[in-house]
N, C-alpha and C positions, 0 to 999 in steps of 0.2 A: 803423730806429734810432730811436730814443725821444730827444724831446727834453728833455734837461737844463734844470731851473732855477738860476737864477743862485744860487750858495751867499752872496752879501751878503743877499737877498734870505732865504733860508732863516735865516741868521744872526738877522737882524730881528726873528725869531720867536721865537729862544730862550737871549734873554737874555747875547748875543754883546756885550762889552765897547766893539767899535768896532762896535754898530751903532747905527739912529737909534731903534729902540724895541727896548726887552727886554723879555721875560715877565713882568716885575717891571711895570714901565710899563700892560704891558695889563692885568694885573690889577688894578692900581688903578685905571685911568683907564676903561677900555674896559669898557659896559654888557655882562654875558654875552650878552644875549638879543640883541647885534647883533653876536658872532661868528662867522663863515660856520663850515661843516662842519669843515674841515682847523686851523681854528684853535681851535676847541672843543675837540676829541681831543686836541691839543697839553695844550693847557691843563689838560684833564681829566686826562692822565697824570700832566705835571707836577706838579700841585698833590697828586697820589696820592702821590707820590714826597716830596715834601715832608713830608706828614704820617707818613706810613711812618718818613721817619726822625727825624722828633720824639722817635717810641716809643722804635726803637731802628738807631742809625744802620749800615743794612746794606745799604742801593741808593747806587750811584756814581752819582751826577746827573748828573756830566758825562761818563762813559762814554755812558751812554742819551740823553742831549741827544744826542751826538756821532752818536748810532744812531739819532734819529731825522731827524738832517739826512740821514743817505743815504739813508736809505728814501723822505724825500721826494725827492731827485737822484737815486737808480736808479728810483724806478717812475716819474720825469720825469711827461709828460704824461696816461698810462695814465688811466683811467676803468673804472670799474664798471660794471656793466648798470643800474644806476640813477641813471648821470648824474656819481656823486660822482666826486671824484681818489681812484683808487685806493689814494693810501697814506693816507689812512682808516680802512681794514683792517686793515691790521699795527698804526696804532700804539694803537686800539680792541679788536682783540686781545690787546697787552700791557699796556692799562692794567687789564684784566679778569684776566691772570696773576698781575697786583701783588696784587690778592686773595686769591690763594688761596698765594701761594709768592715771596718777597720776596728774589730773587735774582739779580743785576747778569747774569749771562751768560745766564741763563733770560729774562731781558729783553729783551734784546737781538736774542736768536733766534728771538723772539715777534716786534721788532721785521721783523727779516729774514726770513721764512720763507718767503715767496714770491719773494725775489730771484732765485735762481736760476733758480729755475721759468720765472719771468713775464717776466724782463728780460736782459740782452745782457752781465750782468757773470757772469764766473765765479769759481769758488771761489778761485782764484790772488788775485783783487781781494782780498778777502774778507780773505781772509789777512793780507794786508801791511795792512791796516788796524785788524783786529778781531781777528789771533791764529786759531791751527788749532784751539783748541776751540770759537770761535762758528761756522766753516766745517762742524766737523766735524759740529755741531747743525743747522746751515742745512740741508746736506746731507743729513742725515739724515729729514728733514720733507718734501723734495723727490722729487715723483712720475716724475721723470724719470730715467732710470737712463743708465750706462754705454753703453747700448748704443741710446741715445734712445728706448728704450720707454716710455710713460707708465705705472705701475702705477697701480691702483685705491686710492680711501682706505681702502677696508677692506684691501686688502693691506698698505698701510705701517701702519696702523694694526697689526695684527699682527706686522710687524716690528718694529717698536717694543719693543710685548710680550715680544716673544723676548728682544730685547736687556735690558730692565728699566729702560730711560731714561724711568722716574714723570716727569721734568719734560720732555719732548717730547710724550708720551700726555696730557699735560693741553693743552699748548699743541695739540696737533691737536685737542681735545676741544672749548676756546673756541673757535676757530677754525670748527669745525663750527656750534657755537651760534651766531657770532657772522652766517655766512652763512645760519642758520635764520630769523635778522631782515630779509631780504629775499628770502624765497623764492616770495613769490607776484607776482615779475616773468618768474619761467618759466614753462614749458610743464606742464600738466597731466603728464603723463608724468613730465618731470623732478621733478617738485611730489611724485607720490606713490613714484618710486625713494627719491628725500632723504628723505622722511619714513618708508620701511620703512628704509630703511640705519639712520636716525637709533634708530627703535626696538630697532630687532634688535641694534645694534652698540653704539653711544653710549650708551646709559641702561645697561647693564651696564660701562660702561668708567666713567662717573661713579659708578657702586656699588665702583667697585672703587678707586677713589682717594679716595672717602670725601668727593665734591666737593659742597661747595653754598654757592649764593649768603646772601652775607651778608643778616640779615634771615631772611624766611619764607618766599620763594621758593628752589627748590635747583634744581640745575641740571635734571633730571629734571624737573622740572615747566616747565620753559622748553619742553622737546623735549615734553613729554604737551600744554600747551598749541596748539603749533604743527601738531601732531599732528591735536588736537579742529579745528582751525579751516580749516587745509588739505587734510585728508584728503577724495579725492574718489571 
């Protein structure tokens, strides 16, 4: 069982009424370049979020705050293969969402997408907290099935497609990118499966949602880069 962080604790971080610092607090006061990893990502969403709705006010702040306190208390103490706190991930994946499709539920399930998968809560949780359409996205993105078989990302990936859920087929899309940024702590092997999947699969899934990173870089060239430098 995964150890839970204390939610005072969590609260701390984002901007919680009854806590001793708020988001607001570290941003003015707290120098960026001495925010450890998990509070950077925070901070990085948040402030996306913020400016998103300057333009035009269409993200629920405090839904996604709310989304991101449990992602950090479901994936509790969990860690990456690189050392970090795992819910790093998700909420790095949905501040990269906020880019390209600026939608409270599409959020949120960027925020969660590995919950089910990864940790000990089920979609019943889920539910009574977040409503049957973020369950029914979480689920949706989850390689484990019914019957505890894991499928493959190209197979959900596929199903996806079938069904026509454009804002799920992106968030597996980041998602893939986002673990293309520490791929060279695997195994040769694994190193050159991820980078044919990523060719063969993902650069035609990004041509077909029309994805690319704000600026000069597109997403496509994330994956050709990582390609040129890992490929062995």
């Amino acid at each position: 069982m995964h150890k839970y962080y204390n939610m005072t604790t969590i609260a701390s971080q984002y901007g919680n009424s009854n806590a001793k610092t708020t988001s607001t607090q570290l941003r003015n006061n707290t120098n960026i370049a001495k925010l450890n990893k998990l509070q950077l990502a925070i901070y990085d969403l948040k402030n996306k979020i913020k400016s998103t709705n300057k333009r035009t006010k269409v993200v629920d702040e405090n839904l996604i705050t709310k989304a991101i306190k449990y992602t950090i208390k479901w994936h509790g103490d969990q860690k990456r293969q690189t050392g970090e706190p795992y819910c790093c991930h998700p909420i790095e994946v949905a501040s990269i969402v906020l880019d390209y499709y600026a939608d409270t539920d599409t959020i949120i399930i960027a925020l969660l997408h590995d919950v089910i998968e990864d940790t000990i809560i089920t979609p019943e949780e889920i539910t009574e907290i977040f409503g049957e359409q973020i369950t029914l996205g979480v689920q949706s993105l989850t390689r484990h099935r019914n019957n505890n078989n894991k499928i493959g990302s190209i197979e959900l990936m596929f199903l996806l497609g079938v069904t026509l859920k454009r804002h799920l087929l992106l968030i597996k899309l980041i998602d893939r990118i986002h673990n293309l940024q520490t791929i060279n702590i695997k195994s040769v092997d694994k190193i050159n499966k991820i980078i044919n999947e990523s060719e063969k699969y993902f650069v035609p899934l990004a041509n077909y949602l029309e994805l690319y990173y704000p600026g000069v870089i597109g997403v496509i060239g994330v994956i050709g880069e990582c390609s040129a430098g890992l490929h062995i």
